[in-house]
Structures are given as C-alpha cells and as structure tokens.
C-alpha positions as CSV (number, residue, x, y, z in Angstrom):
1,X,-50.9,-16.0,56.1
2,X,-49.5,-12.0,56.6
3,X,-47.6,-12.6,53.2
4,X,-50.8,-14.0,51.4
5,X,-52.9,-11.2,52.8
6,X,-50.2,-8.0,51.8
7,X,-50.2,-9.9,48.3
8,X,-54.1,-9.8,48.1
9,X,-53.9,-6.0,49.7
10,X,-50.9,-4.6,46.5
11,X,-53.2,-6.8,43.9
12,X,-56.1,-5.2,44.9
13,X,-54.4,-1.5,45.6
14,X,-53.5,-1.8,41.5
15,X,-56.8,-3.2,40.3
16,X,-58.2,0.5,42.5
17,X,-55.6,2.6,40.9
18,X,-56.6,0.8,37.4
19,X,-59.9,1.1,37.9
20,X,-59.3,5.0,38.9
21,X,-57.3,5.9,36.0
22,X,-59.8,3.7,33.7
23,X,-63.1,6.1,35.2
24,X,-60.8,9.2,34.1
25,X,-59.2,8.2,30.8
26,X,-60.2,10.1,27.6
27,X,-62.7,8.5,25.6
28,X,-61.7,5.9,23.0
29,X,-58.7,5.0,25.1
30,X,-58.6,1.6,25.8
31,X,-57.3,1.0,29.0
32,X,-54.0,-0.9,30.1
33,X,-52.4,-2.3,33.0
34,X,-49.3,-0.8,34.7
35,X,-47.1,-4.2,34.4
36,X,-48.1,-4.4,30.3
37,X,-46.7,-0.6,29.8
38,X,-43.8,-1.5,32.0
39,X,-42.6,-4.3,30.0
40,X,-43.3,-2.6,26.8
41,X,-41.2,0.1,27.7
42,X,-38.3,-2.0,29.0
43,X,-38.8,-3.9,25.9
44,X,-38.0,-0.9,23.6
45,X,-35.0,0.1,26.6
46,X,-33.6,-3.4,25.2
47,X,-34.4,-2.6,21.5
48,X,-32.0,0.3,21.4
49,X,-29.6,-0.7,23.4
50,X,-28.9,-3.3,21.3
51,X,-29.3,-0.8,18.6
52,X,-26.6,1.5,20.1
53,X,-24.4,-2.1,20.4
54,X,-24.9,-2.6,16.7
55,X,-23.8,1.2,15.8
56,X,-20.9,0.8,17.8
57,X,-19.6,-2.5,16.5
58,X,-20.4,-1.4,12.9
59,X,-18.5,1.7,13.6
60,X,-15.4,0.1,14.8
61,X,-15.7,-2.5,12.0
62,X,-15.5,0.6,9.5
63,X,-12.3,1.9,11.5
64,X,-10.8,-1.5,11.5
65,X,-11.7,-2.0,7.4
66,X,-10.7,1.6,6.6
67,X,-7.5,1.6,8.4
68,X,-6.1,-1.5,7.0
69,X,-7.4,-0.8,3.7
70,X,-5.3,2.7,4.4
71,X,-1.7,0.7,4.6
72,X,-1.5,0.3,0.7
73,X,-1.7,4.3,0.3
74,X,1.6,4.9,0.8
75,X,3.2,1.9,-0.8
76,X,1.6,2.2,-4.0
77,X,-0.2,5.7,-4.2
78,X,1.8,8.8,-3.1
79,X,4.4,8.6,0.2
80,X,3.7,12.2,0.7
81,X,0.7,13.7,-1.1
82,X,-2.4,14.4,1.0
83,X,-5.6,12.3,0.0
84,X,-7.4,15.8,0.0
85,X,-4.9,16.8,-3.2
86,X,-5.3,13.7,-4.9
87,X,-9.3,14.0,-5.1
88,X,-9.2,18.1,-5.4
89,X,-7.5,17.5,-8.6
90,X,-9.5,14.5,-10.1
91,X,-12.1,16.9,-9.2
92,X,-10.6,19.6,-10.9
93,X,-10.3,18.1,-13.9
94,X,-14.0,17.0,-14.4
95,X,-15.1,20.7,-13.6
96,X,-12.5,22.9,-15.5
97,X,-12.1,19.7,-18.5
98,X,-8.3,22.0,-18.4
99,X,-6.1,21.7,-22.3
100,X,-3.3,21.5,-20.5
101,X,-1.8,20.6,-17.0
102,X,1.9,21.2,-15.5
103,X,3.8,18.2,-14.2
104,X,2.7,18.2,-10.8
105,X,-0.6,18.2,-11.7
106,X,-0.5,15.0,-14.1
107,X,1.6,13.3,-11.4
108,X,-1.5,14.2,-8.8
109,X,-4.2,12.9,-11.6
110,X,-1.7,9.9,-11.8
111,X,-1.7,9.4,-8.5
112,X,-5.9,9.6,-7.8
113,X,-6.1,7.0,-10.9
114,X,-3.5,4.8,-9.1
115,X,-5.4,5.2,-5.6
116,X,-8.7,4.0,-7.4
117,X,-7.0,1.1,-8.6
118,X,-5.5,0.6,-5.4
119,X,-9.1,1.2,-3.2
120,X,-11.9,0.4,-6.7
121,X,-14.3,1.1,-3.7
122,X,-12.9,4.6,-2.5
123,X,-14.4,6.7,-5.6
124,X,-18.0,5.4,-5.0
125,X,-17.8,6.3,-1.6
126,X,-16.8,9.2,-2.0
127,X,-19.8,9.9,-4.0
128,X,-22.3,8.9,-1.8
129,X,-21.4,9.7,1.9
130,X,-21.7,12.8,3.7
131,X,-19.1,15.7,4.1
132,X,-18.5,14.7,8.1
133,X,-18.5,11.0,6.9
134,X,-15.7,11.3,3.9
135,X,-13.8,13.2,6.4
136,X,-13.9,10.6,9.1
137,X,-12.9,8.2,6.4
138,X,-10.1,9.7,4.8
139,X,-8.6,10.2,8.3
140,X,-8.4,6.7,9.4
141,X,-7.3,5.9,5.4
142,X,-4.6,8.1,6.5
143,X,-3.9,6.6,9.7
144,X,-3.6,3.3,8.1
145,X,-1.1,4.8,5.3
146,X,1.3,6.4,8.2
147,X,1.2,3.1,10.5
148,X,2.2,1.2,7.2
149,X,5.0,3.2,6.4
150,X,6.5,3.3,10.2
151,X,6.2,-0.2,10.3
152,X,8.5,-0.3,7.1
153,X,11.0,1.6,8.2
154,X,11.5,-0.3,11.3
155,X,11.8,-3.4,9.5
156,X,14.0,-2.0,7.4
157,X,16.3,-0.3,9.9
158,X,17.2,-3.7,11.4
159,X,17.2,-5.6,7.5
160,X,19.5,-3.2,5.8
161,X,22.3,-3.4,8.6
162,X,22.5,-6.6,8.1
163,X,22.6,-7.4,4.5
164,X,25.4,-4.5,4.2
165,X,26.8,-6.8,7.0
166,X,26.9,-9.8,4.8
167,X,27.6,-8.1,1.5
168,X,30.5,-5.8,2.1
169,X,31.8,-6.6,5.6
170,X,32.1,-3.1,7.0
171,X,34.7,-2.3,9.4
172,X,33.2,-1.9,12.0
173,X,30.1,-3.7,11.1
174,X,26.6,-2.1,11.1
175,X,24.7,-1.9,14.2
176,X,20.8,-2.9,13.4
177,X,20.0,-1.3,16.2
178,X,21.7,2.0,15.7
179,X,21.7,5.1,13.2
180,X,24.1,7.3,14.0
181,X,26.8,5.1,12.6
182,X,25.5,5.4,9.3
183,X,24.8,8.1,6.9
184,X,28.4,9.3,5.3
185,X,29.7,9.1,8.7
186,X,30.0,5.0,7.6
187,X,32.5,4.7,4.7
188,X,30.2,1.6,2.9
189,X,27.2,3.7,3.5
190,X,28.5,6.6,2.3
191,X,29.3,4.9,-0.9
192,X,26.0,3.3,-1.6
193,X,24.8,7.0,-0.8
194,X,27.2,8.9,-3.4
195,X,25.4,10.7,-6.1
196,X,26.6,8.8,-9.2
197,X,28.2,11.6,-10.7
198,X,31.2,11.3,-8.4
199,X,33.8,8.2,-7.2
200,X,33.3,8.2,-3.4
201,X,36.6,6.4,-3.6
202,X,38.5,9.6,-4.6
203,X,39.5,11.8,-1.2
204,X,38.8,14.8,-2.3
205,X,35.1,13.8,-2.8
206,X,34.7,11.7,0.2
207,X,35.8,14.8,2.3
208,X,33.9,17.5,0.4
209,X,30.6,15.3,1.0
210,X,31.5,14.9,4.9
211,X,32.2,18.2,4.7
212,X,29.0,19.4,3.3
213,X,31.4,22.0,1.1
214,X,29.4,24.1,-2.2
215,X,31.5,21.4,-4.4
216,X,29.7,18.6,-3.0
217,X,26.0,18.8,-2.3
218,X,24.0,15.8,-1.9
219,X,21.1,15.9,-3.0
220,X,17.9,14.5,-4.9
221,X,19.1,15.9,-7.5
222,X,21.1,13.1,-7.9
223,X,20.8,9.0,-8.3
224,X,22.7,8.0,-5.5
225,X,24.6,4.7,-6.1
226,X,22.9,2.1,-4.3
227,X,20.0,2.2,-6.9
228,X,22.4,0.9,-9.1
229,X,23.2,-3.1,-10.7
230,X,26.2,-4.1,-8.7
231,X,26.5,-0.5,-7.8
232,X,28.6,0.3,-10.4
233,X,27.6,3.5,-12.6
234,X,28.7,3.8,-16.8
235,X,28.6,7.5,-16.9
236,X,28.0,7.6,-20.4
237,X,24.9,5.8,-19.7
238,X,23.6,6.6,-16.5
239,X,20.1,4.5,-17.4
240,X,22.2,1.5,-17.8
241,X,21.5,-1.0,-14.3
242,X,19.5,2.1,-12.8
243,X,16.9,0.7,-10.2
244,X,18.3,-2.7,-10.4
245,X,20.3,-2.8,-7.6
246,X,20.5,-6.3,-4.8
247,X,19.5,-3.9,-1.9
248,X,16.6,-2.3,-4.2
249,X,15.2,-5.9,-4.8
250,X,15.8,-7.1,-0.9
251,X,14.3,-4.1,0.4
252,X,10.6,-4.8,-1.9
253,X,11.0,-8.5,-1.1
254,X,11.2,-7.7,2.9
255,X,8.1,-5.1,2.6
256,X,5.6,-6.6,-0.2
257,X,6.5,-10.5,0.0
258,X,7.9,-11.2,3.2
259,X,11.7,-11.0,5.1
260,X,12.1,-14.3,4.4
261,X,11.7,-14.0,0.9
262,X,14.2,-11.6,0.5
263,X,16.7,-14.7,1.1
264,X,16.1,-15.2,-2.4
265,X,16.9,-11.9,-4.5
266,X,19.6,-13.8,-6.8
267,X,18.7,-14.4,-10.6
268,X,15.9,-13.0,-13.1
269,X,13.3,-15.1,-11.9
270,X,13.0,-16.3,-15.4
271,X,12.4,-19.9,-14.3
272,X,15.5,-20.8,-16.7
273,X,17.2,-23.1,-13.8
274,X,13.8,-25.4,-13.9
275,X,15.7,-27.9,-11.1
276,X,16.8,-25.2,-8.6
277,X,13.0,-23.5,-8.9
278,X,11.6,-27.0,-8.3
279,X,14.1,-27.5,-5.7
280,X,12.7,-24.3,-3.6
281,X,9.1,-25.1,-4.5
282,X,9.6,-28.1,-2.4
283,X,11.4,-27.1,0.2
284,X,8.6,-23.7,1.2
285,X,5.7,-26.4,1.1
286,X,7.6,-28.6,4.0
287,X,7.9,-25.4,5.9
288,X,4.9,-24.3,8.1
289,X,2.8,-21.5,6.7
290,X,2.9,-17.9,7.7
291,X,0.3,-14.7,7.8
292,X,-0.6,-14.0,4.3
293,X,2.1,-11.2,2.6
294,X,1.2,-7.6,1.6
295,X,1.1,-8.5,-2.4
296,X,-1.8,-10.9,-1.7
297,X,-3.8,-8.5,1.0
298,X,-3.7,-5.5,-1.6
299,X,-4.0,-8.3,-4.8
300,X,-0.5,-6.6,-6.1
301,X,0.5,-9.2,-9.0
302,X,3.0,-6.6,-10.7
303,X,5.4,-4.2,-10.1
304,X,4.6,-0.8,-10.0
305,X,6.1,2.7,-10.0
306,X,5.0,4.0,-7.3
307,X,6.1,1.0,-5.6
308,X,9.9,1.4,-6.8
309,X,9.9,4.7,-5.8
310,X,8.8,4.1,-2.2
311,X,11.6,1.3,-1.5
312,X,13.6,3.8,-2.9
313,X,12.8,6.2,-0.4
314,X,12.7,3.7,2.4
315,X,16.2,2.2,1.9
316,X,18.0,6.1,1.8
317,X,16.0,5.9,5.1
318,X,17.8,3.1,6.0
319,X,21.2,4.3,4.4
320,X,20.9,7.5,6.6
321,X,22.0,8.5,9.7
322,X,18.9,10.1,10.0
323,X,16.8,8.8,13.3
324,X,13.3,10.3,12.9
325,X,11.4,9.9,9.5
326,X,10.9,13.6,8.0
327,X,10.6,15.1,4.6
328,X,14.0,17.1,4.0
329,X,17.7,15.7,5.3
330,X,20.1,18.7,4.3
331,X,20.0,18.9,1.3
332,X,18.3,15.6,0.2
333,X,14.5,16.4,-0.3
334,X,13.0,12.7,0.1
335,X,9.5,14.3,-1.7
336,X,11.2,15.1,-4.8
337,X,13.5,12.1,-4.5
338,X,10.1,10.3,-4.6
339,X,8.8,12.4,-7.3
340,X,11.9,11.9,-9.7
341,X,11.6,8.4,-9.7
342,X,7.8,8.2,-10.6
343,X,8.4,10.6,-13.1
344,X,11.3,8.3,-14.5
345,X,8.6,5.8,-15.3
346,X,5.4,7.8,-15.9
347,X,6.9,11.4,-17.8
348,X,9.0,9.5,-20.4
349,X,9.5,12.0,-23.6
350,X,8.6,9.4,-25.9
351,X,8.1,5.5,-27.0
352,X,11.8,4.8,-27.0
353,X,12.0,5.1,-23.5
354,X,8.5,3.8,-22.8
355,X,9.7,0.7,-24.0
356,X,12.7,0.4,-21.7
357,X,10.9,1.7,-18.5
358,X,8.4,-1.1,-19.0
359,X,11.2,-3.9,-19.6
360,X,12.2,-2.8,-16.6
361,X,8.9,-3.3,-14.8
362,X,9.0,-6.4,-16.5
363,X,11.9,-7.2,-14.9
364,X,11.3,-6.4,-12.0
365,X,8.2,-8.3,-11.9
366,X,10.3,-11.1,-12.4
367,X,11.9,-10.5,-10.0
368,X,9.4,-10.4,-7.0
369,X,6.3,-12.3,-8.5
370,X,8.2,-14.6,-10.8
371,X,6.5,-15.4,-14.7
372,X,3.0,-16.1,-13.9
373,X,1.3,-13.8,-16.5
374,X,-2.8,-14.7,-15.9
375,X,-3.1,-11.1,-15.6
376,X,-1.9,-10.7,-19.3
377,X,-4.8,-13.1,-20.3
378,X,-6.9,-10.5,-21.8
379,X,-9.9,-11.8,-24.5
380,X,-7.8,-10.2,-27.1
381,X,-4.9,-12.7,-26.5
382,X,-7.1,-15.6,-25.1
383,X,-9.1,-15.4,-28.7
384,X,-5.8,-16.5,-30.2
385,X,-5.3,-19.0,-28.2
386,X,-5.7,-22.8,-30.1
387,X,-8.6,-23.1,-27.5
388,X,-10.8,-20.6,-28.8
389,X,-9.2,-21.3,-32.5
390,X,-10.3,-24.6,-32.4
391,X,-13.6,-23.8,-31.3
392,X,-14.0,-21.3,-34.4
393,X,-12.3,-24.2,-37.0
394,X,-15.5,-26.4,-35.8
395,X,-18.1,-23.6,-35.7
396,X,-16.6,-23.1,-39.4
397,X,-16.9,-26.5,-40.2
398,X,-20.7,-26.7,-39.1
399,X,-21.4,-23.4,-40.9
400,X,-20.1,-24.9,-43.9
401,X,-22.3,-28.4,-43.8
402,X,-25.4,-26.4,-43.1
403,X,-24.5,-24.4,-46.0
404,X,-24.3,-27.7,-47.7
405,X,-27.4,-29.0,-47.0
C-alpha cells in the first residue's frame, strides 16, 4: 500500500510540474511530457552512435581496401618512386602539354600510366576527394606497397638459399636463415653476382671484386650474371639469354604465382609435351586448394616490365650479403639497377629491338602464365575469326536473295 501511494504521489508530482511548465510555455507551443522528450532524445543518442559505428567500420574498410590494393605498387609500378612523383608529373604534362621530356621524366609518365592500369580506380579518386583525403589514401597505398615488398624479400631470403643449394651444391651450403655468408664473401654467389663483363673464375678478378680495388667496381652499371640463360654470357652478344635466367623465373614464380609453383620453372611453357602438361593438370586438381595467388588478386595475365625488373632487384637482395633492405650497397645502386632494366624494355632506340624485347615478354609469359591468349582476343582479330566470317557469308547470302527478289 506505501509503494502504491509513493507511485500515485511521483505520478501526480509530474502531471504538477507538467501542468506548471504548460501554464508558462510560449504561445503556440504545444506542450509535451518529460518521458516523450526523454525517449526522443535517447533515441537520437542511439541514432548517432550507430552513425559514429558506421564511420568507423567504413573507415577501416577503406584502410583495409586501400592497403591491400597498395601491395601491387611496387611489384608492377615503381620499387622506389614516390606516388607523389608519379601524379606531379602526369600532372605536369596536362598543364605545361611539354615538346619534349628527358628520360626520367618519360619513365615517371610510364610509370603513372602503369599505376592506372594497375589501380583503373586511383585516377578518378584522385579527382574527386579532398586534399586531407588523397593524402590519407596515398599513405596507406604506400603502406600496402612497403608491406608487399618486405614480405618478398623474406620469402625470398629463405627460397634462394635453397635452390643455389640444389642447383650448384655450394661448399659449404647456403644457410636460409643467414646473410652474411653470402654476397662475394660466397664463391657461387659471388659468381651469379659478377658483372658479365668479367670471368669470376679468373683470380685476379675474384680478388679485385673482394677487394673492392678501382679495377673492379661492382656496380649497376653492370648485368651481373645470374640474369643470364644458364648463366653463361656471349660477349659479343651480351642481349643473347639476358633476363632468362632459372633463378629469374623461380624467383617471379615464388612472388606472383606461388612457392610451389616455382617447382616447375623447366621448359617454354609452350604446351609442346601435351602428355607431361596433362600429366600436371591432373595431379594440381587432386591436391587441396590454396589462398588465391598474387597474378589473380591484381588480374596480372602477362608479363610485364616493371615486373622483371623488380625480381631482378629482389633476387640481388637475396644474392647479397646485405641484411637490411636499402637503396645503395657500395657501389651497386639498386634504383638505377631498377631503372636500367625498365628502360631495357620501355627506351628501345627503335623497332628492331622493340621486336625482341616483346618476344621476350612473350616468352616470359610463357613461362609463368603458360599460352592462354583470351587477352589477345581483341574485335579486330575475333572479326576474322570463321565465327564471325560465317555469320557475314550468311548475312551476304540474305542480302543477295533480297536483292533478288
């Protein structure tokens, strides 16, 4: 009975204030009670709460996109140039419309037309969000493109050691796990290292290199020998079996198909041993399927440049005694290393050698993705096709009856 009576005396005690406020409110207020604006106003509490929520998920969900979407910079785009370069001289371009550019400044446009093949959504956006916005994007690109590239050399650090291992059974043999043995320090590693233009087999060059001596400077200057076929260098030719080395094509496997892949760097890829192909086909779908490789996550379905170039760079890494990843070892600028080879492919002086530098990418598409060629399907070659002939012989054929008639 006490409870029922303090519930009567509260009830009544707001119906008085109520009834106060409602005697003193302006006029053409109409009045509410205390509970209704209580709710209402927890209500909206709740509203952007969950509005803050929604921010912050969508927010991470943009770090999470732009950060993975960041790990193909590096890998097909530019190992060291800054994002900021690459747009400043697209931009560039458009404003100044320049006759003519220097080398480094093609190989930057190169680069930003590479990147918008790369990201096709990076250009719009670029367009349309803020300053603070762009610059919170590019960051976490960036972040992605460093993580990328760390995770490479890792994997390659342990890979390399042991396919020099198998290949050329060092004395001793090549710790995965350690550096410091490497480098010219490591007589097999050495050689692989060798700029062509000397026989790491003489003595006098061996020592001169450990040496560091004016006679023999390493540097990128110089193609060192383990981007050659078979590692063997014809002087006279020194294009001949350039960038075709084993270790080249294990090293791209291992970072743009898988480790496992890498098994398999033997032969063209030319599908000319039809048995043996079937042979494998059969025995990857009995084995269980794994995480989805880094060709298919950035749709790579070619061989590119930029692509070469930054194995290149990775498996010198490797090579190296070097323990840290940095720009210049000595002598050996890993930048310009980087830039020679792009330019090898991209700054050719003329059709002759366009040719061969894209029978090599040929090749070396081959080599990783096989000779699936939908991507060469383009309506100029498709309208040839007996498909689409056969469909113009009937069209012809109708034409002509009409005609007829």
């Amino acid at each position: 009975m006490a409870s029922l009576d303090s519930t009567n005396f509260e009830s009544a005690s707001n119906n008085e204030t109520d009834t106060a406020r409602t005697s003193s409110v302006p006029s053409g207020v109409i009045p509410t009670t205390a509970d209704a604006r209580a709710k209402r106003r927890i209500a909206a509490l709740e509203d952007e709460l969950e509005r803050i929520r929604q921010e912050r998920g969508t927010k991470q969900r943009k770090t999470t996109y732009f950060v993975a979407q960041g790990r193909a910079i590096r890998r097909l785009v530019a190992l060291y140039t800054s994002l900021d370069d690459l747009i400043s001289e697209n931009d560039r371009r458009y404003e100044e419309l320049p006759a003519e550019n220097t080398l480094t400044e093609d190989r930057l446009q190169r680069g930003y037309i590479e990147l918008s093949r790369a990201l096709p959504w990076l250009h719009t956006n670029l367009g349309d969000f803020d300053h603070e916005d762009c610059e919170d994007m590019l960051k976490k690109l960036k972040k992605g493109a460093d993580a990328a590239r760390g995770d490479d050399t890792s994997c390659l650090k342990d890979l390399v050691a042991i396919w020099i291992n198998q290949d050329f059974h060092p004395s001793p043999l090549i710790r995965p796990d350690d550096k410091h043995s490497r480098g010219f320090t490591s007589d097999i590693c050495g050689k692989l290292l060798c700029p062509a233009e000397w026989d790491w087999d003489q003595t006098r060059v061996k020592a001169g290199i450990r040496d560091r001596t004016a006679e023999f400077i390493v540097s990128e200057n110089s193609w060192p020998l383990f981007l050659y076929e078979k590692y063997t260098v014809n002087r006279d030719n020194l294009e001949e079996g350039l960038l075709k080395s084993k270790l080249l094509v294990l090293a791209f496997k291992a970072i743009f198909t898988s480790p496992s892949s890498a098994k398999e760097a033997e032969g063209d890829g030319d599908g000319a041993d039809i048995i043996e192909n079937n042979r494998r086909a059969r025995r990857k779908s009995d084995q269980p399927k794994v995480k989805t490789c880094v060709a298919s996550i950035i749709n790579m379905g070619k061989v590119t440049p930029r692509s070469i170039a930054y194995v290149a760079c990775q498996v010198h890494f490797s090579l190296s005694s070097v323990s840290s990843w940095r720009t210049v070892d000595g002598d050996f600028d890993y930048e310009a290393f980087w830039n020679n080879i792009v330019d090898f492919f991209e700054d050719v002086p003329g059709p002759v050698t366009r040719r061969k530098v894209q029978k090599l990418l040929e090749w070396w598409t081959r080599k990783i993705f096989g000779t699936n060629h939908r991507d060469d399907l383009t309506p100029e070659v498709v309208s040839q096709m007996s498909v689409n002939a056969l469909a113009e012989q009937r069209k012809a054929l109708e034409d002509a009856a009409f005609d007829s008639d």
